[in-house]
Each structure stands twice: as structure tokens, then as C-alpha cells.
C-alpha atoms as an extended CHARMM CRD file, in Angstrom:
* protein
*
       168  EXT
         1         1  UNK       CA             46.2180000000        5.7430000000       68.4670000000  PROA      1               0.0000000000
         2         2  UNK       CA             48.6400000000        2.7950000000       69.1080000000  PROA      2               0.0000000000
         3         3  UNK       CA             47.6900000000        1.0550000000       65.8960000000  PROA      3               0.0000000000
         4         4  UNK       CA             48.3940000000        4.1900000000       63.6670000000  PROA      4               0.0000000000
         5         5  UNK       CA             51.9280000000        4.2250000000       65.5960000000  PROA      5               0.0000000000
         6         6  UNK       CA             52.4270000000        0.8860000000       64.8060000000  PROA      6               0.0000000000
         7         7  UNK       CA             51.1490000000        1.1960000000       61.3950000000  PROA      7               0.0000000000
         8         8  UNK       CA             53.2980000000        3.8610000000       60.4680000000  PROA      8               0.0000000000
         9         9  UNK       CA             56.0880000000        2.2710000000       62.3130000000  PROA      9               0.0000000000
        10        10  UNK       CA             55.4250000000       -0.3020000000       60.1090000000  PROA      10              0.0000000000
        11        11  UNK       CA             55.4710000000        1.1820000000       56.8400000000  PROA      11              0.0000000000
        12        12  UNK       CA             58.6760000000        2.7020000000       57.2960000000  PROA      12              0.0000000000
        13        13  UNK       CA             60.7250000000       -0.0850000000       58.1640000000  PROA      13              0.0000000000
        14        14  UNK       CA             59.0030000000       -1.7830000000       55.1640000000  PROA      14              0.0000000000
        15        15  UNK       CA             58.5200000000       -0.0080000000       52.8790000000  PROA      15              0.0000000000
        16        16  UNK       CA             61.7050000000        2.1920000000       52.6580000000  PROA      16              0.0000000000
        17        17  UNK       CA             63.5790000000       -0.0830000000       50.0830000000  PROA      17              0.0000000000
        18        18  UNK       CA             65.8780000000       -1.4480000000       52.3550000000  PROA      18              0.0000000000
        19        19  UNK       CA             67.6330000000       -4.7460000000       51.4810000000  PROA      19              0.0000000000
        20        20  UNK       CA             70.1800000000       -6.8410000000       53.4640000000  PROA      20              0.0000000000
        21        21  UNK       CA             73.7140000000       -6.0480000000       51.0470000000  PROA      21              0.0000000000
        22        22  UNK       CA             74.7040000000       -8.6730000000       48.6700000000  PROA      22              0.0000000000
        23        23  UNK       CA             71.0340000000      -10.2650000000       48.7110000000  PROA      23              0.0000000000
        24        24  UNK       CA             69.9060000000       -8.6730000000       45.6540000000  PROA      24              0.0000000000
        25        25  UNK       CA             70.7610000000       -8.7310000000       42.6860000000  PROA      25              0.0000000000
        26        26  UNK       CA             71.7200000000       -5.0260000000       42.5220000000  PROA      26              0.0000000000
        27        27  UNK       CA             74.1640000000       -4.8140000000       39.5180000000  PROA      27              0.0000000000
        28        28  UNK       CA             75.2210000000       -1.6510000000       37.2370000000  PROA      28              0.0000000000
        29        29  UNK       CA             72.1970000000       -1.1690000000       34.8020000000  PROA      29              0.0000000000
        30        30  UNK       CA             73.2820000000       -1.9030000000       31.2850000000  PROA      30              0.0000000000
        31        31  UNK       CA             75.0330000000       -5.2820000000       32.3690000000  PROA      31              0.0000000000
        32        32  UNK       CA             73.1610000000       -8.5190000000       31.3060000000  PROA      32              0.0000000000
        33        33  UNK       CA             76.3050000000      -10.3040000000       29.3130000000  PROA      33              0.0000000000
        34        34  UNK       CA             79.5820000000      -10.8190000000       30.8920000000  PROA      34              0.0000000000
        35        35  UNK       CA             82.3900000000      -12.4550000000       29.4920000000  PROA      35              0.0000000000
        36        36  UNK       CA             84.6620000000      -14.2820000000       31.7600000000  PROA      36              0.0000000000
        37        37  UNK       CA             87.7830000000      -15.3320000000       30.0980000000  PROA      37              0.0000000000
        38        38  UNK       CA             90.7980000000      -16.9890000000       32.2080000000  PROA      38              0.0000000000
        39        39  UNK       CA             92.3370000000      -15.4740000000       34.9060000000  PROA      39              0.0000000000
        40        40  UNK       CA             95.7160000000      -14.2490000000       34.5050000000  PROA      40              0.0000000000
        41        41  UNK       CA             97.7170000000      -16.2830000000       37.0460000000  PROA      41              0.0000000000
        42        42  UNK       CA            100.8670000000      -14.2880000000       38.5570000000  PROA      42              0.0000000000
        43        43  UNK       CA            101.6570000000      -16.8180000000       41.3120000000  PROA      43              0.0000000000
        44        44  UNK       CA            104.4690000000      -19.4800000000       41.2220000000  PROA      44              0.0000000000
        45        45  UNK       CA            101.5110000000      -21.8350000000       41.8620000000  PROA      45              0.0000000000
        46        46  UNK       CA            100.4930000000      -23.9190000000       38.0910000000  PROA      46              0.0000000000
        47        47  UNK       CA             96.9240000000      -24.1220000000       37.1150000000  PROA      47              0.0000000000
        48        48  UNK       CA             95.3420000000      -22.3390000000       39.5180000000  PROA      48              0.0000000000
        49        49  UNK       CA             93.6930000000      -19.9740000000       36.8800000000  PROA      49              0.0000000000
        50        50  UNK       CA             91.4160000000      -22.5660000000       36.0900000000  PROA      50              0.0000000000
        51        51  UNK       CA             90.0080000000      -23.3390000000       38.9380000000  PROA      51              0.0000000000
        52        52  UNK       CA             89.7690000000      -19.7200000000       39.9270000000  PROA      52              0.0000000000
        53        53  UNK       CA             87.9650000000      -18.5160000000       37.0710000000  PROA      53              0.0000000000
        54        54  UNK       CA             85.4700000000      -21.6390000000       37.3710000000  PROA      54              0.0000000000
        55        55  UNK       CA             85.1340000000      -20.9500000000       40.9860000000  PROA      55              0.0000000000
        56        56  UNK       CA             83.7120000000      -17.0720000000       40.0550000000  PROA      56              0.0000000000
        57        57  UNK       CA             81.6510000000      -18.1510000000       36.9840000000  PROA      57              0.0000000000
        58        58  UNK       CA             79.9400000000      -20.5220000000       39.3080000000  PROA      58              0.0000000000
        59        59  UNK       CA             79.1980000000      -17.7550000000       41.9760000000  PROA      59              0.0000000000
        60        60  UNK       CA             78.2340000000      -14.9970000000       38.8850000000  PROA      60              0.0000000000
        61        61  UNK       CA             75.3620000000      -17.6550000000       37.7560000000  PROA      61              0.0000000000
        62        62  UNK       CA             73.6180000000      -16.9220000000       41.1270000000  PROA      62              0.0000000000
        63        63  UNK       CA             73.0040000000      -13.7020000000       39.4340000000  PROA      63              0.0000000000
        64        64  UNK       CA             69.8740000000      -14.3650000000       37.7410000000  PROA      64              0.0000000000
        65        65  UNK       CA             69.7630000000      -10.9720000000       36.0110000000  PROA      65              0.0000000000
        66        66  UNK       CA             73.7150000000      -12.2240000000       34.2720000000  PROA      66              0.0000000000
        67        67  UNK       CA             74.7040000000      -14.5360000000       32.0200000000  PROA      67              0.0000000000
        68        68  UNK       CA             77.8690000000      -15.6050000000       31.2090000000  PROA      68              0.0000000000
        69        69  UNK       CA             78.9850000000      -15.9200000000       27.6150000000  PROA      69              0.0000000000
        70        70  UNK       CA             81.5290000000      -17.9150000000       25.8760000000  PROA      70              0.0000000000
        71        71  UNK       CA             82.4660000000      -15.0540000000       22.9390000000  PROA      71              0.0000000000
        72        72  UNK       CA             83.5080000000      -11.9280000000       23.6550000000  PROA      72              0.0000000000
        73        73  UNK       CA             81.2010000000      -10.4410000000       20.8750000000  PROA      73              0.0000000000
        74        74  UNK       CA             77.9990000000      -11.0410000000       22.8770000000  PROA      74              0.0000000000
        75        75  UNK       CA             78.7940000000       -9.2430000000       26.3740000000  PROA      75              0.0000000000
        76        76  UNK       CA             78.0050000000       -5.8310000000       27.1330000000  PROA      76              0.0000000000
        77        77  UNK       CA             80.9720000000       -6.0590000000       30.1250000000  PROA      77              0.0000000000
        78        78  UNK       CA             84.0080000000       -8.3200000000       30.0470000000  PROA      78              0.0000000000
        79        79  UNK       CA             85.9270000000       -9.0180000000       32.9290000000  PROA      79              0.0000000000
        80        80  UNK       CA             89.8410000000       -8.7690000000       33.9730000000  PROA      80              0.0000000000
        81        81  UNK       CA             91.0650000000      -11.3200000000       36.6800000000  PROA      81              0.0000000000
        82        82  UNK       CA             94.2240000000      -11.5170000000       38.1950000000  PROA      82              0.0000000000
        83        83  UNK       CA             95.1820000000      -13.9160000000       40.7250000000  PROA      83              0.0000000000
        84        84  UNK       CA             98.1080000000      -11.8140000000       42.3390000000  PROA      84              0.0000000000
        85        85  UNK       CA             99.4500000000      -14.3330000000       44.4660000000  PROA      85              0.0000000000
        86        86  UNK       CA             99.4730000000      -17.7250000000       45.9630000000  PROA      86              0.0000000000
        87        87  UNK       CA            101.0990000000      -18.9740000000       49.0020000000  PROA      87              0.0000000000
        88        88  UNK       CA            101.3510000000      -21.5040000000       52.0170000000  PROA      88              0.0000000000
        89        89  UNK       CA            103.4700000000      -21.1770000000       55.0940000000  PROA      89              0.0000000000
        90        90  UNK       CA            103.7720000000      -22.6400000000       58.6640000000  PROA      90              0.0000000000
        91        91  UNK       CA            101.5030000000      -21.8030000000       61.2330000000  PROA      91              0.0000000000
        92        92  UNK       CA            101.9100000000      -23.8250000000       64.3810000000  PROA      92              0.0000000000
        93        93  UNK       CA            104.2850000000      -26.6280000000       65.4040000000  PROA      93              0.0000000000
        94        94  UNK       CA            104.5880000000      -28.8290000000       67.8870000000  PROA      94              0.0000000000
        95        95  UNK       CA            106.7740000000      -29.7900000000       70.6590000000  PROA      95              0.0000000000
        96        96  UNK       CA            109.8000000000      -31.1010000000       68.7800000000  PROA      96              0.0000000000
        97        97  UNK       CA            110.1240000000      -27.7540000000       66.5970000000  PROA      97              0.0000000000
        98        98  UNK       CA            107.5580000000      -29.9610000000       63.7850000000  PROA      98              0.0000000000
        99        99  UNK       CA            105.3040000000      -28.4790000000       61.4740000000  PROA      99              0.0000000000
       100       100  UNK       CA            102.0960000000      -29.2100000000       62.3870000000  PROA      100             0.0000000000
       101       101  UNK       CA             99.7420000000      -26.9800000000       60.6500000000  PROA      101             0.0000000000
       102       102  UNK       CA            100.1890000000      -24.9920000000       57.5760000000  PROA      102             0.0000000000
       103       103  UNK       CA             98.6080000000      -21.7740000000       56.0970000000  PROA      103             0.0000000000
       104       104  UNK       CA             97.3930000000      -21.3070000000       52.6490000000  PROA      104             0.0000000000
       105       105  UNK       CA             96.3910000000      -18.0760000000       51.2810000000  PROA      105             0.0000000000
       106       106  UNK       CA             95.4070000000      -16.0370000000       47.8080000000  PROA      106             0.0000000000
       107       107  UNK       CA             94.6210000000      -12.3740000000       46.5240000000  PROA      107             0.0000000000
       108       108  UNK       CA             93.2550000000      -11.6640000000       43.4850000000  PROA      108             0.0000000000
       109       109  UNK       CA             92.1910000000       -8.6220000000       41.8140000000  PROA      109             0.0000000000
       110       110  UNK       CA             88.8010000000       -8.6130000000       39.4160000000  PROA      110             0.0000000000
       111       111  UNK       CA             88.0430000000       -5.4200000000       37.1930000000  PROA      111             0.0000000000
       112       112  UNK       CA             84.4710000000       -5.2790000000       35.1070000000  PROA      112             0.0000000000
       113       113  UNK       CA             84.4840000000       -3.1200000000       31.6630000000  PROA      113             0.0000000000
       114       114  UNK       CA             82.2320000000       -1.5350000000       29.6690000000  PROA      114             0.0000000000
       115       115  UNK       CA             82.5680000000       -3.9630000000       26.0130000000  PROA      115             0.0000000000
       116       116  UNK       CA             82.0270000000       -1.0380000000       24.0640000000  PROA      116             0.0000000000
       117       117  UNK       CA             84.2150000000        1.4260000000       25.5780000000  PROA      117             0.0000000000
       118       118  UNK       CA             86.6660000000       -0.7230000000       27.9750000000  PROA      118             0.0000000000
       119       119  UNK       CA             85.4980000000        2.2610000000       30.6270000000  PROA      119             0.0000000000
       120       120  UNK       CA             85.7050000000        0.5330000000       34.2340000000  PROA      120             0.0000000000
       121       121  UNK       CA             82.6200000000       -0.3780000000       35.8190000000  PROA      121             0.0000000000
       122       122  UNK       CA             84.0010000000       -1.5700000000       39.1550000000  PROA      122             0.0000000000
       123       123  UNK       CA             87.0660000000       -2.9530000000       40.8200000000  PROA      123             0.0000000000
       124       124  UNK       CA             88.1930000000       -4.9630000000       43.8790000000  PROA      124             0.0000000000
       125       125  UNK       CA             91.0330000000       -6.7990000000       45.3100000000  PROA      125             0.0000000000
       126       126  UNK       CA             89.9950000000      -10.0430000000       47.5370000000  PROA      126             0.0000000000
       127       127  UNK       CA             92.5650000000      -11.9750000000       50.0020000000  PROA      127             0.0000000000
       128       128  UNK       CA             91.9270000000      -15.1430000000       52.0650000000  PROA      128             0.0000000000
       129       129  UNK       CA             93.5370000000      -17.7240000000       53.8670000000  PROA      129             0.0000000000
       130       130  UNK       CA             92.4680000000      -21.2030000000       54.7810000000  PROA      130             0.0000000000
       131       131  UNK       CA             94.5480000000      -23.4030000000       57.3720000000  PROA      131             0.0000000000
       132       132  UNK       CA             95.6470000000      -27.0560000000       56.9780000000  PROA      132             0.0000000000
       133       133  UNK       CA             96.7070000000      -30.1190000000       58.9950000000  PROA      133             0.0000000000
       134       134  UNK       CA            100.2510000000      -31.6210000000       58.1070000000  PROA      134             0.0000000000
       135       135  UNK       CA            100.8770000000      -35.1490000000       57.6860000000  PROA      135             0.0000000000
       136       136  UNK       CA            103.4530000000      -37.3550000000       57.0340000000  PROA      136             0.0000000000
       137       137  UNK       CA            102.2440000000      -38.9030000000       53.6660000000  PROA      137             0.0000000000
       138       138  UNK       CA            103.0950000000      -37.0750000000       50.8820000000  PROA      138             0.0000000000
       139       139  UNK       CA            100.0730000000      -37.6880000000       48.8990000000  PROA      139             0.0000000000
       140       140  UNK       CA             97.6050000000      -37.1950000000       51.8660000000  PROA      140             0.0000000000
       141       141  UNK       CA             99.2240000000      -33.8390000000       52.3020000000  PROA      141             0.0000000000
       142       142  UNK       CA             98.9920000000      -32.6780000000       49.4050000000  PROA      142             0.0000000000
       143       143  UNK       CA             95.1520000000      -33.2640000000       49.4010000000  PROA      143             0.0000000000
       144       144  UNK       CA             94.5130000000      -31.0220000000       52.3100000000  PROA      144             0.0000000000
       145       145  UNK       CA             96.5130000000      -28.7640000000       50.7540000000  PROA      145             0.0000000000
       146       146  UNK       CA             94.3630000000      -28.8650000000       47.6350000000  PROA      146             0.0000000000
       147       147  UNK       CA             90.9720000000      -28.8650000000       49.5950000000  PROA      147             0.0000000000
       148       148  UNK       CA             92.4810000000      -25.7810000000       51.3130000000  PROA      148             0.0000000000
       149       149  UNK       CA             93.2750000000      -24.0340000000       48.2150000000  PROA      149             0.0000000000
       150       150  UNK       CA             89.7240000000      -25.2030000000       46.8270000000  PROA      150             0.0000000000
       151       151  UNK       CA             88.1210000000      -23.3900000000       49.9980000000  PROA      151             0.0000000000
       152       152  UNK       CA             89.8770000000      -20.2420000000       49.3890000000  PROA      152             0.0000000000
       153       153  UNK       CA             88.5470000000      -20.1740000000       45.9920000000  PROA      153             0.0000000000
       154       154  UNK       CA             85.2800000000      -20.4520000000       46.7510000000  PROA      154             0.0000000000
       155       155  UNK       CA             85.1410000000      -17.8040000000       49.5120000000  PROA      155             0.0000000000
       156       156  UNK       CA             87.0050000000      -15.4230000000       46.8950000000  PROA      156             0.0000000000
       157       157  UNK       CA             84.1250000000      -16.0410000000       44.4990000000  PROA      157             0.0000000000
       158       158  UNK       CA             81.3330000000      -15.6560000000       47.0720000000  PROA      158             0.0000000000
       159       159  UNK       CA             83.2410000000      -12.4120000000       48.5280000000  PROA      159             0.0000000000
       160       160  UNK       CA             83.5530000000      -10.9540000000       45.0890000000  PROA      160             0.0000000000
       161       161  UNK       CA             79.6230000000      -11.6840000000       44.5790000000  PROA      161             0.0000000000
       162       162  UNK       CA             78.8220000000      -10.3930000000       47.4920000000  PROA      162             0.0000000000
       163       163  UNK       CA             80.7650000000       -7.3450000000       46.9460000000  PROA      163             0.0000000000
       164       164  UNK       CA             80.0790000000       -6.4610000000       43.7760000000  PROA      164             0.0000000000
       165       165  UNK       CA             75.8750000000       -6.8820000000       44.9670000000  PROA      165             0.0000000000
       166       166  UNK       CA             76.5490000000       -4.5410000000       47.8750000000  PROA      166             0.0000000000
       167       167  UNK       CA             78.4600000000       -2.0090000000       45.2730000000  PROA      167             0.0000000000
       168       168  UNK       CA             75.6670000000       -0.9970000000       43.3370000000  PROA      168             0.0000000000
């Protein structure tokens, strides 16, 4: 009797179809192409649409059900990034009223469409924020800021994988 319970016990945790969000590859049905042009960049910040929009190709090729196309004619779904805003501010000082640590942070806003309609398959807004040491050379600072801002980007694009996985 206890190996039927454990059986069936067995069977239904199993067999149920349960999966772990964002570990599939659990996308709308219809979507094999995407097209991934540039994001639109609304922050003060320069350039940072690049290495945005390479930052979320790079996490859509873990997809193995998606590829990403180069012409706009060949997707079935094309996609609308926004980076909404860009930042850094102070976050701690020290004991003579110094900056000692900054905070960097970014929201952006990604919208998937239908190619043949434009209807909107799915939508989400993503915001993080990486902190970073100060220091007194220019150019050294300026690095962590960049390997900050390099960070955020690639949680954004793993964060918009995983959501758009646990969507469908």
C-alpha cells in the first residue's frame, strides 16, 4: 500500500507539467523571428542604446526556439525598446561630508508586436540599480562607473528574459 502512495505521490508532482518560471522556453506561439532594432534612448546619458540593445539580443539568443533577425521583413514580432532613464547619485559618504559611494540606476520599457498587425504581444517596464566605489582619479572613476552601468544592463536583459519566459 505504501508504494502505490508513493507512486501516485509521485506521478503527480511529476507529471503535472510543472516547470520552475523563466526555465523554459515558454514564448507566445507564432513567434520564431524577432527583430531587435536600437533602443530609443530618452536619458541625458550618450550611447547607452547600444549597449542596451546588445545586452538584450545577447540574453534573447538563450531562447533557442528565437532568432534574431537583421531585416525587419523576416520577423513575425518586432520589438520597441525604450530606455526611460539613466541616472547616478550619492549614496554614502564618509566622515568629512565626502562622497564615498555612488548609485547608478536605469528603467527601460520593452514592448513585442505582432509584424503583421503591430497588435501587442506583451509589455514590461524593468528598473535596477548597481552601486559604485568613488575614487579620486578621474579615469579610474569613471570605469567603475561604466562596469556599474554594464551590470545594470545585463540584469535588465536577464530580468526581461526571465519575465517574458514566466509570461507565457
Amino acid at each position: 500500500m505504501m508504494r502505490l502512495i508513493c507512486l501516485l505521490l509521485f506521478l503527480t508532482l511529476f507529471a503535472c507539467g510543472y516547470q520552475v518560471p523563466g526555465n523554459g522556453s515558454a514564448i507566445p506561439d507564432g513567434i520564431k523571428a524577432l527583430y531587435l532594432p536600437l533602443f530609443l534612448n530618452q536619458s541625458a546619458e550618450p550611447r547607452l542604446e547600444n549597449s542596451v540593445t546588445d545586452a538584450v539580443a545577447e540574453a534573447f539568443s538563450q531562447i533557442h526556439s528565437l532568432r534574431l533577425v537583421s531585416d525587419k521583413g523576416e520577423a513575425d514580432t518586432f520589438a520597441e525598446g525604450v530606455i526611460l532613464s539613466y541616472g547616478t547619485s550619492a549614496l554614502s559618504y564618509d566622515s568629512q561630508d565626502n562622497i564615498r559611494e555612488y548609485l547608478a540606476w536605469m528603467a527601460i520599457e520593452l514592448k513585442l508586436r505582432r509584424a503583421s498587425d503591430g497588435k501587442l504581444l506583451w509589455q514590461n517596464r524593468v528598473e535596477w540599480h548597481e552601486p559604485y566605489l568613488t575614487n579620486a582619479d578621474k579615469s579610474i572613476q569613471n570605469d567603475l562607473e561604466n562596469a556599474a552601468t554594464r551590470e545594470i544592463e545585463r540584469r535588465i536583459a536577464d530580468e526581461l528574459l526571465f519575465r517574458l519566459q514566466s509570461d507565457f
